[in-house]
N, C-alpha and C positions, 0 to 999 in steps of 0.2 A: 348498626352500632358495633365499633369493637371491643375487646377487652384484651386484661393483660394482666399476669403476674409473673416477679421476679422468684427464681432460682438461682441459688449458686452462684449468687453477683450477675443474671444473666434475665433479661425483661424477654418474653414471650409475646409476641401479640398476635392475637386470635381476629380474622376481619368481621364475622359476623357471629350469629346465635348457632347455626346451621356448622361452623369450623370450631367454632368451641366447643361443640360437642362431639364433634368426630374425633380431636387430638386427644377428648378426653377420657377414649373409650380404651378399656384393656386390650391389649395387640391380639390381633384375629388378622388371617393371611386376606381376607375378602377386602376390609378398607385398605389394605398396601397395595392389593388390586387396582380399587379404585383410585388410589393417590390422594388419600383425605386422612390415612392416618399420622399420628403425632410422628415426627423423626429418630427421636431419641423418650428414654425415658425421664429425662428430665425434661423436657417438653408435656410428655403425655401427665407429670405431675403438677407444674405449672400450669396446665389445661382442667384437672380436677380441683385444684386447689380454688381456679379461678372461677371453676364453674359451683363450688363447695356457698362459695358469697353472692351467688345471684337470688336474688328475691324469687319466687315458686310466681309472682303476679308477671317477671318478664315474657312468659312462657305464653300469657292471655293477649301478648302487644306484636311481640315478633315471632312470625313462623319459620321453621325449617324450612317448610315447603311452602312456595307462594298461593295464597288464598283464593285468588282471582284465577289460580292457575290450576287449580289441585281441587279435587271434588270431596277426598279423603278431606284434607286442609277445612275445608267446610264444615267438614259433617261434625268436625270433632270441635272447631269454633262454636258451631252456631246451635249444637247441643248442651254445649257446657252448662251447669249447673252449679251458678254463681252462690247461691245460697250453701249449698255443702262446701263449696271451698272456704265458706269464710273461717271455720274454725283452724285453717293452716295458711290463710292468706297472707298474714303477716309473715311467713317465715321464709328464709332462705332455703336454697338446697341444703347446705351440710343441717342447720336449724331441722331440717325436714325427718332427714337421715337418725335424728339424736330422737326426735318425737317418737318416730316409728320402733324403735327399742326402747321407747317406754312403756311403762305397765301402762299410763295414758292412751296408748293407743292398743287399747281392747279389738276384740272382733267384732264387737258389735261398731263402735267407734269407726273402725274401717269399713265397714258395710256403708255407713252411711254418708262415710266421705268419697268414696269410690266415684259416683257422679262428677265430683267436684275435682276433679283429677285427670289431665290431660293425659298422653299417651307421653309426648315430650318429658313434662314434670316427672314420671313416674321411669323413664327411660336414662332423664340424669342422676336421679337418685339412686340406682343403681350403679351407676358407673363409681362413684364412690362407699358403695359397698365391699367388706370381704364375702367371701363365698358364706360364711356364718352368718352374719347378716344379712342374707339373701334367704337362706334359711326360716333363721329366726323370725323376720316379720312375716314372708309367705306362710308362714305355717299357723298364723295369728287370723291370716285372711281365708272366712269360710263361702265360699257360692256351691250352692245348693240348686239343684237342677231336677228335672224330672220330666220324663214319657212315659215309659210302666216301670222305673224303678228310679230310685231316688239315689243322687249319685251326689258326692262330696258333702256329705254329712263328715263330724269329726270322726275321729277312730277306724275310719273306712278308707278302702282302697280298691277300686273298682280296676275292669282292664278290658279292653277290648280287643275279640277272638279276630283272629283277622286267617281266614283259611284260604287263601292265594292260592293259584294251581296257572301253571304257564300255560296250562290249553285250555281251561277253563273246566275242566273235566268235573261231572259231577260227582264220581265218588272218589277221586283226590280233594274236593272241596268238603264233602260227606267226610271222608277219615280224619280230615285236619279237625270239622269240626267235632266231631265225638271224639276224641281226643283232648281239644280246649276244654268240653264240657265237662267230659269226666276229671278233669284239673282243676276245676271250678273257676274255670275264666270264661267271661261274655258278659258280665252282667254292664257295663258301659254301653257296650253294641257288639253285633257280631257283622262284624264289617269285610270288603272281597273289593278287591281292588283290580276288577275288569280285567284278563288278560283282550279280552275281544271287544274294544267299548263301540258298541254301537246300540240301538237302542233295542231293538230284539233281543239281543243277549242281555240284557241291564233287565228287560221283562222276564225273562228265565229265570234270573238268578233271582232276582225281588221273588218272584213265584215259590223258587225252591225253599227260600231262605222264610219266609212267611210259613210255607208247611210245617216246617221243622219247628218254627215258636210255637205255632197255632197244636200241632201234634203232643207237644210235650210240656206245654202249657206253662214256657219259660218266662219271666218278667224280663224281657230284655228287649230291645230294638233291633231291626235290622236296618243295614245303609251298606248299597254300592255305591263306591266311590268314582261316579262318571260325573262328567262334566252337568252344570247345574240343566242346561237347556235338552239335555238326553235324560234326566230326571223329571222336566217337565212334559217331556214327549210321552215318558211311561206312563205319571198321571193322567194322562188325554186318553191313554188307553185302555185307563182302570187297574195300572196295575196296584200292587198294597206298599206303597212307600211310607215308610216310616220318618226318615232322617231324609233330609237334603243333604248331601255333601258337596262342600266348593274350598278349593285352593286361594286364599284370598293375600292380596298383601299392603304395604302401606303406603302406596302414593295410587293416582289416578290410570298413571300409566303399566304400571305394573298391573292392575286390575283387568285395565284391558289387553296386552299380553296372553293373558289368562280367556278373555273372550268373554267378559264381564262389568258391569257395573252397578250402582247402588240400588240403580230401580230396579236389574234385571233378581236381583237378590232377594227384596221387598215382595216381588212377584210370584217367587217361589216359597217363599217362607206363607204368602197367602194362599195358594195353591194349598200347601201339607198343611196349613192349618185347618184348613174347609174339609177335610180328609175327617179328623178328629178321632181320632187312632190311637190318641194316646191313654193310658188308664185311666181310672178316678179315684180319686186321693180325697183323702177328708181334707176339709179345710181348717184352717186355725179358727179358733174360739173368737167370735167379733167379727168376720170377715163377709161382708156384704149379707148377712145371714145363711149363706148354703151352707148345705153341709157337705158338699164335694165337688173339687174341682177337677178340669179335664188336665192332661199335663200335654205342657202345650209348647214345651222347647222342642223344635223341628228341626234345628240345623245344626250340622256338624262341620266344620270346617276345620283346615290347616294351613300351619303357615312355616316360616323358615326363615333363618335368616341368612341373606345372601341371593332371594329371590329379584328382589328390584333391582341389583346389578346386572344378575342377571339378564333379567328384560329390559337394560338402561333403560328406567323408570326411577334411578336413585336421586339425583337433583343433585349429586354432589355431597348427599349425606352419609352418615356411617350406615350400618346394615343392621343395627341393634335399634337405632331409635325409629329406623321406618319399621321394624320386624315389631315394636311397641306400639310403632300408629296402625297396624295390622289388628291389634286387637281393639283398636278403638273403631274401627270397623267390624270385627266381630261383635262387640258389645250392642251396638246398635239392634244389635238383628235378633238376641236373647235366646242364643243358641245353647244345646243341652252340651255339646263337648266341642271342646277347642286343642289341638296340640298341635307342641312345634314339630318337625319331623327334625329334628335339631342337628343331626348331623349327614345328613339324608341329602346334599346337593354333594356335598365333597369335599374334600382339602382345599381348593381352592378358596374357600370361605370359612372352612374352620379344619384350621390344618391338622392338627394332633390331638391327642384326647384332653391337653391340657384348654384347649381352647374352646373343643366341644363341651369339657363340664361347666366350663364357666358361661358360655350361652346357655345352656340349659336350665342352669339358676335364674339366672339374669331374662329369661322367659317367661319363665314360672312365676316369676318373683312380681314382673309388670303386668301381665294377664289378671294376677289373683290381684292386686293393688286395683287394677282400670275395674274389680269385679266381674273379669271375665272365667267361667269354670275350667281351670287349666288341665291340660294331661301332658306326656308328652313321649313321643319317640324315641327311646333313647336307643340310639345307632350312630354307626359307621357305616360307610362306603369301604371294601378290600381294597382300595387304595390310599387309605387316608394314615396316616401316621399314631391311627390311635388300633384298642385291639379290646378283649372282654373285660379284662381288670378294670378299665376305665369306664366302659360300663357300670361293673356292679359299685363304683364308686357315685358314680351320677344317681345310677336307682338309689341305692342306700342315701344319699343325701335329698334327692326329693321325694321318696318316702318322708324321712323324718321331717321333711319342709310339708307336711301335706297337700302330695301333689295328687287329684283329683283321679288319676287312670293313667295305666301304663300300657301298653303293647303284650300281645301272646300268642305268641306264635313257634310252630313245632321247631323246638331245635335250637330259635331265635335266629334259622338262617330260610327268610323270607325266597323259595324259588323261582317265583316271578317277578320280582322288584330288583332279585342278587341285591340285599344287602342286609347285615348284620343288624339284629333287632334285641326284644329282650324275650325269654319264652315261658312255658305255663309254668315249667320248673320254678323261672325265676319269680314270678309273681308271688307262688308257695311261699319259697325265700324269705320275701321280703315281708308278705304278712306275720309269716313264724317270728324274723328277727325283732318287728317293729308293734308285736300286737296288734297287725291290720286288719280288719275283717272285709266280706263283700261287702255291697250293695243290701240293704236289710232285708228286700223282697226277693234279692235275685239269693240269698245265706237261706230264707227261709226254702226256697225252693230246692237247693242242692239239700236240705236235709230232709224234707218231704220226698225227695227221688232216691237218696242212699248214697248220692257221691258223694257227702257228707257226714261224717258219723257223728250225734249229739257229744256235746263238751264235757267232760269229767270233771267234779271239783270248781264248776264255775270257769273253766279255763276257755280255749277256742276251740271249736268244729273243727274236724282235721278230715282229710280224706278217707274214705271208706276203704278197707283192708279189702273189700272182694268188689268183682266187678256188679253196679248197681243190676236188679233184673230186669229193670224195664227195660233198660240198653242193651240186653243182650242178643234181640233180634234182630238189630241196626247191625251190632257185632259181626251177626253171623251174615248178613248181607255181605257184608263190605270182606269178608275173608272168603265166600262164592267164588 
């Protein structure tokens, strides 16, 4: 089916669901890659305008990506959850748009609708967003998660320690970590992104990285980020896997790229949950009668936008609404943390920092909508046309949009990945400017250890003026 609206005395026409959404996406250097974005900006507003009057029910008839062809396309059909959608099924995209900046639509309200909500639906409606409005409704949308600590609760701002070392070294990994710690960052996960991935080392580091919880008696997770099937080999071998982590993206192909599919992902999420590793939590008042559940979100994933070009796996579509069918594959799987690494492929897909903050809203914005628990990357590549200003612009905006965990890392200049991140400093930052706090159990814990000093006047926990004692023999380790 096509469509078409007049501009300027001037009629546009779009050939299918799949082209009207790509002309109608804000200019990013990856679709002028692809040859799928709008030509001019009178095109690309004639493409939102047009897409502003489509019914949210086109979205359940015609796919992007072919059905029969696409396993994603599937999962996200044949999941759907027609009863939540009914309370916005009458509406158009812009109708959509107007809802969601109503007081009408509460958080409880989107919680319940989130089933009812496509990746596509949730992918247009941003396109005709401003970056406030990406804001304003994300920050309305709460998903609540948990393994030993409870993470996107309101008022909270978690982050995940990530202590990289280019050789894998154990006490370059050891200093990054007591450094994150004593900054009060980990409580998300404390995550290591392999310089050596094979499955012995992935067993070393799950090893080390488990002592150091287990020793100091942190509420937090651990997860190396290797590929899912070197995560199921360590399992085999007994090691203490916390988190699955897997790169995932939004069509069929791009998944396999990746060296994956839906079953092998199902597989593994049954694996860490047979483990049952994670804390116990009271349960809510009413709840099948226990009084405590296991917390049992196991998987951690990332995603990006600019990946299924990447892997021509894109089908001709723009890079935002498969990066939104990305989380409609997360969603399935009821993972504890999802983030984009949003500016982490390159200029090639998001050329300057004007373009990196506008994905990174428009990420945040559909993960928290699809009620997926969002975090995200906020980086550059040193060759991309963006630099730190545009950074603490992005944090400071999804701060205030309640984005679920940020990145912390020494420096925020990541040594093994080279590239530009956000660092413990900046998490400090952003909870100071924003009234953020941790994770409840991971705040309880920094002030039972000292890296924490109790609040004055009702105010927040602020870091400890002296180095905490318990740390001081790791200290003196690590300066040997």
């Amino acid at each position: 089916m096509s469509y078409s609206h007049t501009v300027a005395a001037r009629r546009y026409i779009f050939t299918d669901l799949r082209d009207l959404m790509a002309r109608a996406t804000p200019l990013r250097s990856g679709d002028r890659l692809a040859g799928v974005a709008a030509g001019s900006a009178a095109e690309r507003m004639a493409a939102q305008m047009a897409l502003a009057d489509l019914p949210l029910r086109t979205f359940l008839h015609e796919a992007v990506v072919p059905y029969e062809a696409d396993a994603v396309t599937r999962l996200i059909l044949d999941t759907h959850d027609a009863a939540a959608f009914l309370p916005v099924a009458h509406l158009t995209v812009g109708d959509f748009r107007n809802w969601l900046l109503s007081d009408e639509a509460s958080s409880e309200a989107l919680a319940a609708l989130a089933p009812g909500l496509t990746p596509e639906m949730v992918a247009a409606v941003s396109k005709i967003c401003r970056l406030q409005d990406l804001a304003l409704i994300a920050r309305k949308c709460r998903v609540v998660t948990r393994f030993r600590g409870t993470i996107g609760l309101p008022g909270r701002m978690a982050t995940r320690l990530q202590p990289n070392h280019p050789t894998d070294a154990a006490s370059g990994i050891a200093a990054s970590l007591l450094d994150g710690l004593l900054h009060g960052s980990g409580d998300a996960v404390i995550g290591i992104n392999p310089a050596t991935d094979n499955v012995p080392q992935v067993v070393r580091l799950l090893h080390m990285l488990d002592g150091v919880i287990g020793r100091y008696g942190i509420p937090t997770q651990s997860c190396v980020l290797t590929h899912v099937t070197n995560t199921l080999a360590a399992m085999e071998r007994g090691a203490p896997v916390d988190l699955v982590f897997q790169s995932i993206g939004g069509t069929e192909a791009t998944n396999q790229s990746f060296g994956i599919d839906l079953a092998l992902l199902a597989e593994a999420r049954d694996a860490a949950l047979s483990l049952q590793r994670g804390a116990l939590f009271p349960c809510a008042e009413g709840t099948d009668g226990h009084a405590s559940e296991r917390g049992a979100h196991v998987m951690y994933f990332e995603t990006g936008q600019g990946s299924a070009l990447s892997a021509n796996g894109h089908h001709g579509c723009d890079q935002q609404t498969l990066e939104a069918r990305a989380y409609g594959v997360a969603r399935h799987f009821k993972p504890l943390l999802v983030n984009t690494v949003v500016g982490f492929i390159g200029p090639e897909y998001l050329y300057d920092g004007k373009q990196i903050i506008r994905a990174g809203l428009e990420d945040h914005f559909c993960g928290k909508l699809l009620g997926v628990p969002m975090g995200c990357d906020i980086c550059y590549t040193n060759h991309a046309e963006a630099d730190s200003d545009d950074m603490d612009a992005l944090m400071t905006l999804l701060g205030a949009a309640g984005c679920n965990f940020i990145m912390g890392i020494p420096g925020s200049d990541d040594i093994m990945l080279n590239y530009q991140s956000t660092s413990f400093h900046d998490a400090l930052v952003l909870r100071d400017l924003l009234g953020l706090r941790p994770a409840p159990e991971f705040e309880a814990w920094l002030l039972k250890m000292g890296v924490f000093q109790p609040p004055e006047d009702h105010g927040m926990a602020r870091l400890a003026r002296d180095l905490p004692p318990a740390f001081s023999p790791a200290l003196a380790r690590l300066a040997a």
